[in-house]
PyMOL commands that place a pseudoatom at each C-alpha (Angstrom):
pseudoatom trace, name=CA, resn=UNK, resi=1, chain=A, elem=C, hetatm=0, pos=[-171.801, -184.896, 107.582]
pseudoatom trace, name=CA, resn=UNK, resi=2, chain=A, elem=C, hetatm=0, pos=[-173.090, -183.569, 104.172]
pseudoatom trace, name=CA, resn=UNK, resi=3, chain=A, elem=C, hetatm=0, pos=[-176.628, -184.674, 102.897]
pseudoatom trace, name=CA, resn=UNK, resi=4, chain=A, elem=C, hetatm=0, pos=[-177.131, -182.787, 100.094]
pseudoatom trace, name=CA, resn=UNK, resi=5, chain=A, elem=C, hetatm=0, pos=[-175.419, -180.688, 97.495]
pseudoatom trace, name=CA, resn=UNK, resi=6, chain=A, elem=C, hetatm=0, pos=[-176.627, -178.125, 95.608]
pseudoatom trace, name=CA, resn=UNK, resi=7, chain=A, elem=C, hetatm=0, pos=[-176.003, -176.982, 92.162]
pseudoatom trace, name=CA, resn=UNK, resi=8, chain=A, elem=C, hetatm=0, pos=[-172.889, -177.912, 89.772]
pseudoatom trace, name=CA, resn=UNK, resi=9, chain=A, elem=C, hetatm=0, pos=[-171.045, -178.798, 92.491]
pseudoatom trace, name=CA, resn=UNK, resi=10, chain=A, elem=C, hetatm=0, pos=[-169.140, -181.963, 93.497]
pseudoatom trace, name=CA, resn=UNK, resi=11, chain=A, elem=C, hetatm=0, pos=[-167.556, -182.793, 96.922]
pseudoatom trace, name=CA, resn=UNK, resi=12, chain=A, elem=C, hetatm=0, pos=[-164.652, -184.705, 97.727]
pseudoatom trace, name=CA, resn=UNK, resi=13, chain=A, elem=C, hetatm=0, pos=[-162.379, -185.154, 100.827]
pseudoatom trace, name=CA, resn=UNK, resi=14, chain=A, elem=C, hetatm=0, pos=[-159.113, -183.177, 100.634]
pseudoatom trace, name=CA, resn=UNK, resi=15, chain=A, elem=C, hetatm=0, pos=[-156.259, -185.736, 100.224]
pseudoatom trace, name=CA, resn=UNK, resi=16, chain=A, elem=C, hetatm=0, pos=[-153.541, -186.598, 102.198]
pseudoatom trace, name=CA, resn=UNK, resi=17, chain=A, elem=C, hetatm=0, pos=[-150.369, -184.226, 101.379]
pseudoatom trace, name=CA, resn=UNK, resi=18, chain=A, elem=C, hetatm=0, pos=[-148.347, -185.430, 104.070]
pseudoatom trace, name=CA, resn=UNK, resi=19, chain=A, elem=C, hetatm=0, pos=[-147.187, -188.920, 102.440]
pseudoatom trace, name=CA, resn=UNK, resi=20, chain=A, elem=C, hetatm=0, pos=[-143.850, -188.161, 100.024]
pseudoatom trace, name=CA, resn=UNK, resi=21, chain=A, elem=C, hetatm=0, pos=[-144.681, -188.077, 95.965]
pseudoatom trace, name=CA, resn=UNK, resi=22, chain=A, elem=C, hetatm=0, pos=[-141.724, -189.784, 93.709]
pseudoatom trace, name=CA, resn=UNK, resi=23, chain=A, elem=C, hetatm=0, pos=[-142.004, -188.430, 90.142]
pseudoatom trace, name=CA, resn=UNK, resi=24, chain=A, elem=C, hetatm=0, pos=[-141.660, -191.426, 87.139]
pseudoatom trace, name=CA, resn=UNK, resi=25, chain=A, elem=C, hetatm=0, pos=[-137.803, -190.379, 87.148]
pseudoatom trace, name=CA, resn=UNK, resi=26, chain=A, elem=C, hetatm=0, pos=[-137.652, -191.387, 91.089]
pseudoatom trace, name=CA, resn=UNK, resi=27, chain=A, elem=C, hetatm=0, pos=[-137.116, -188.076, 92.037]
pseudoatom trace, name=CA, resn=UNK, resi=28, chain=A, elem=C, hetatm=0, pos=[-138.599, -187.610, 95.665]
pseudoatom trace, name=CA, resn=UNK, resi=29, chain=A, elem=C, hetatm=0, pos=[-140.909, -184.844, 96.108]
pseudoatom trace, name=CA, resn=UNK, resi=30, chain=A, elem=C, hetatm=0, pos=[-141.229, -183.226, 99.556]
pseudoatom trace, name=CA, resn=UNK, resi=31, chain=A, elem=C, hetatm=0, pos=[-144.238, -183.422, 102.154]
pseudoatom trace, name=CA, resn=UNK, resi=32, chain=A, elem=C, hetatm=0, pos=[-146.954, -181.601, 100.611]
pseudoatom trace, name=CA, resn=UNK, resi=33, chain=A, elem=C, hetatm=0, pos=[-145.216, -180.906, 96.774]
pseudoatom trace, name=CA, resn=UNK, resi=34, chain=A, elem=C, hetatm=0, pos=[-147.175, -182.061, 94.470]
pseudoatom trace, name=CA, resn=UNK, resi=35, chain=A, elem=C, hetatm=0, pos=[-145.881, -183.395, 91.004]
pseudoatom trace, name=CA, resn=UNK, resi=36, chain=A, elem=C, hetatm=0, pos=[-148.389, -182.138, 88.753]
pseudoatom trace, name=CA, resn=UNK, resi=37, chain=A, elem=C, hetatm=0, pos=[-151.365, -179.783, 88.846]
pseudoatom trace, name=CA, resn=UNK, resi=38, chain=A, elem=C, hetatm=0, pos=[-154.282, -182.476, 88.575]
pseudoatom trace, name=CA, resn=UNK, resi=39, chain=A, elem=C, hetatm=0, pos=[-155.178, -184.753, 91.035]
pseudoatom trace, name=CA, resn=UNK, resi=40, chain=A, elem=C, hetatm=0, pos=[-157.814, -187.703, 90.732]
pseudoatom trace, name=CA, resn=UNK, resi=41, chain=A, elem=C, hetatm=0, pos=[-160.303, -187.641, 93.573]
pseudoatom trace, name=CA, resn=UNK, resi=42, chain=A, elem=C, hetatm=0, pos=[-163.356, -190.209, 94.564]
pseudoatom trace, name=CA, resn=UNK, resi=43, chain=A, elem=C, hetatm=0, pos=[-166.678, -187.487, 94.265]
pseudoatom trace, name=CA, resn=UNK, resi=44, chain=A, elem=C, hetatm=0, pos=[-168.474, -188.249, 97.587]
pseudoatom trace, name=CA, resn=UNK, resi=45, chain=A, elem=C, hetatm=0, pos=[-171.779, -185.944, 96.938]
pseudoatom trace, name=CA, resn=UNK, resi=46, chain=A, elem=C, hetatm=0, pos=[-172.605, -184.413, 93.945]
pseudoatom trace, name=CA, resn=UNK, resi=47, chain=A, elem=C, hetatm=0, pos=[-174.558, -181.765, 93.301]
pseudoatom trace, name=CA, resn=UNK, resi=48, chain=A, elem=C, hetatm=0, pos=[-178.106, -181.570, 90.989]
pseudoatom trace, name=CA, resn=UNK, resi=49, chain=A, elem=C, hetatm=0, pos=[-177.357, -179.459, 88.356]
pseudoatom trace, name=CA, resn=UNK, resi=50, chain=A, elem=C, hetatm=0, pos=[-177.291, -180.061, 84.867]
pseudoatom trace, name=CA, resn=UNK, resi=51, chain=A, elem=C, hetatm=0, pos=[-173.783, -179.985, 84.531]
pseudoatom trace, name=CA, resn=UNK, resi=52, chain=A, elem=C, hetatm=0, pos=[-172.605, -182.487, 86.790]
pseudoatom trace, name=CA, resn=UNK, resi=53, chain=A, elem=C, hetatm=0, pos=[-175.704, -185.146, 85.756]
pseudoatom trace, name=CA, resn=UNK, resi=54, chain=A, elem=C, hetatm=0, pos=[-173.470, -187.253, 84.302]
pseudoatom trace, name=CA, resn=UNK, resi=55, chain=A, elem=C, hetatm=0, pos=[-171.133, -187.696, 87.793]
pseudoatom trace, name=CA, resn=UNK, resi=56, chain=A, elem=C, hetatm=0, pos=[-172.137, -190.165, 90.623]
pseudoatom trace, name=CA, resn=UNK, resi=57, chain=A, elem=C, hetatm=0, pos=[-171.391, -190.472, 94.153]
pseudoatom trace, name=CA, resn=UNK, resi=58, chain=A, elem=C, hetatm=0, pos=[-167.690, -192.848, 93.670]
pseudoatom trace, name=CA, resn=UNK, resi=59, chain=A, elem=C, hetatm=0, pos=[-167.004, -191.457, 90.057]
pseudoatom trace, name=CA, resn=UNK, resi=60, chain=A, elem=C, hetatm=0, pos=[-163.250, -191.065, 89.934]
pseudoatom trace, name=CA, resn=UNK, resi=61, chain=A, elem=C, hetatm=0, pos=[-162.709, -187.547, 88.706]
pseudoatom trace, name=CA, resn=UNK, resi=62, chain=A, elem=C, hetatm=0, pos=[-159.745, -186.143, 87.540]
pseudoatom trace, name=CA, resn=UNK, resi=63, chain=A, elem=C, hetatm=0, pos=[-159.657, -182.350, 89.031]
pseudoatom trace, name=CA, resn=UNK, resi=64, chain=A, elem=C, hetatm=0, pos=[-157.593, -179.391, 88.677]
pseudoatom trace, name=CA, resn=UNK, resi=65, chain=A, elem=C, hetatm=0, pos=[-155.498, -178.860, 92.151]
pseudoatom trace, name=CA, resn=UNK, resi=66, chain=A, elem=C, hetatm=0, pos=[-155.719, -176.173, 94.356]
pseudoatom trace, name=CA, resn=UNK, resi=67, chain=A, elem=C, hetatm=0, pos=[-159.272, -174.733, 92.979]
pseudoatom trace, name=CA, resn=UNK, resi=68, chain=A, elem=C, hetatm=0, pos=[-162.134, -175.597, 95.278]
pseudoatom trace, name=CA, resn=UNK, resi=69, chain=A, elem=C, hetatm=0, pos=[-163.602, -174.567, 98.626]
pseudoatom trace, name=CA, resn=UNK, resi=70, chain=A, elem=C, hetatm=0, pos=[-161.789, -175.978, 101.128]
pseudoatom trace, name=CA, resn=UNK, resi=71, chain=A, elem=C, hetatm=0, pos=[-164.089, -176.171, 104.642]
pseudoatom trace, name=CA, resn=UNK, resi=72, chain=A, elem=C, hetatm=0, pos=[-163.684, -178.266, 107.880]
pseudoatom trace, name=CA, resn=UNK, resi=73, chain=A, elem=C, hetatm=0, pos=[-166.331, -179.911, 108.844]
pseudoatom trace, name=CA, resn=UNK, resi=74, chain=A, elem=C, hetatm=0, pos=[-167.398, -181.056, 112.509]
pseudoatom trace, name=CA, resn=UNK, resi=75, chain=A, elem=C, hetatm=0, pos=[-166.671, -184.950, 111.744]
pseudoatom trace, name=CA, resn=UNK, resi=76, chain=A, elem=C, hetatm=0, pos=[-162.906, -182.955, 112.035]
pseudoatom trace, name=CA, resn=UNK, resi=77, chain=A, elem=C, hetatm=0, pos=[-162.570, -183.911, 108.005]
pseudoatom trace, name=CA, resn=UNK, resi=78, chain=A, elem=C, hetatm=0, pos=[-162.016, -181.279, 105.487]
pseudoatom trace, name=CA, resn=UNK, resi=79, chain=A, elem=C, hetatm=0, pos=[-163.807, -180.825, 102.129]
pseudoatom trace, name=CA, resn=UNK, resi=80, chain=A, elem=C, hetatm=0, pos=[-163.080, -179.617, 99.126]
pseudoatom trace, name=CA, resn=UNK, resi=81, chain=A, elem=C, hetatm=0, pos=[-166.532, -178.225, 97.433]
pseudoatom trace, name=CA, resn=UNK, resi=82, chain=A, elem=C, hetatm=0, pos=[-165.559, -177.921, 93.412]
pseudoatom trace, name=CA, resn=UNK, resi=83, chain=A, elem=C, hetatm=0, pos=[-167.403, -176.438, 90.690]
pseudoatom trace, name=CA, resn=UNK, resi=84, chain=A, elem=C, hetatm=0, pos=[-167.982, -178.453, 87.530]
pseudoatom trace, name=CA, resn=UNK, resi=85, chain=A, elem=C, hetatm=0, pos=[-165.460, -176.172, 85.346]
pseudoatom trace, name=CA, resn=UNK, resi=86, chain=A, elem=C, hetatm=0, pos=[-162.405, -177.836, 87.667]
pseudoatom trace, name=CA, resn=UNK, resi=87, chain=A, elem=C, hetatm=0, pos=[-163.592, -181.097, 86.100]
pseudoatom trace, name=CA, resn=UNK, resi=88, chain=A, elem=C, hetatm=0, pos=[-161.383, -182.276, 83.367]
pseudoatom trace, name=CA, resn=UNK, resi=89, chain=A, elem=C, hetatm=0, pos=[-162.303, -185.885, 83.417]
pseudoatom trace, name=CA, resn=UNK, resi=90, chain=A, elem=C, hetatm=0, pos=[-163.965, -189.135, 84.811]
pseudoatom trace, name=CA, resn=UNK, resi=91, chain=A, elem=C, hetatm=0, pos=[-161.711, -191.926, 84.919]
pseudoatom trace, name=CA, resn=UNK, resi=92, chain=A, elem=C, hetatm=0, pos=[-161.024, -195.660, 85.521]
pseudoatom trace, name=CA, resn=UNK, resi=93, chain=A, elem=C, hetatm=0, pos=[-158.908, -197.076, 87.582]
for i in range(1, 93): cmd.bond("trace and resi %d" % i, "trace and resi %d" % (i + 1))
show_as sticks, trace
zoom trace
């Protein structure tokens, strides 16, 4: 398990890319395709630089796809570590 982060850093879990995607014009996308490069992930730790002060531990984050560290963790979970500059966004749902 994670206790701290350091840094401008935010962590999320990797999402599921096994469940089909079907774009708005119900076009079915296959196992792990995504439909666009952005994803919106649930920030689990976040870091304690300056540049992520503004995030909090649940902030909804929209995130550019595919940048990141990806590491597996004991818990058998993977990770994806991602610096502030993949941040486009915090969002509501």
């Amino acid at each position: 398990m994670i206790k701290k982060v350091f840094g401008d850093v935010v962590v999320f879990e990797m999402p599921d890319l096994t469940k089909e995607h079907t774009t708005k014009g119900g076009i079915v996308l296959p196992d792990g395709k995504m439909p666009s490069k952005t994803i919106t992930i649930e920030a689990l730790e976040v870091g304690n630089g300056k540049k992520v002060s503004d995030i909090s531990k649940g902030d909804k984050l929209l995130v550019v796809f595919g940048h990141g560290y990806p590491i597996k963790l004991d818990d058998g979970k993977t990770y994806i570590f991602i610096n502030h500059e993949d941040i486009l966004a915090k969002v509501e749902e």
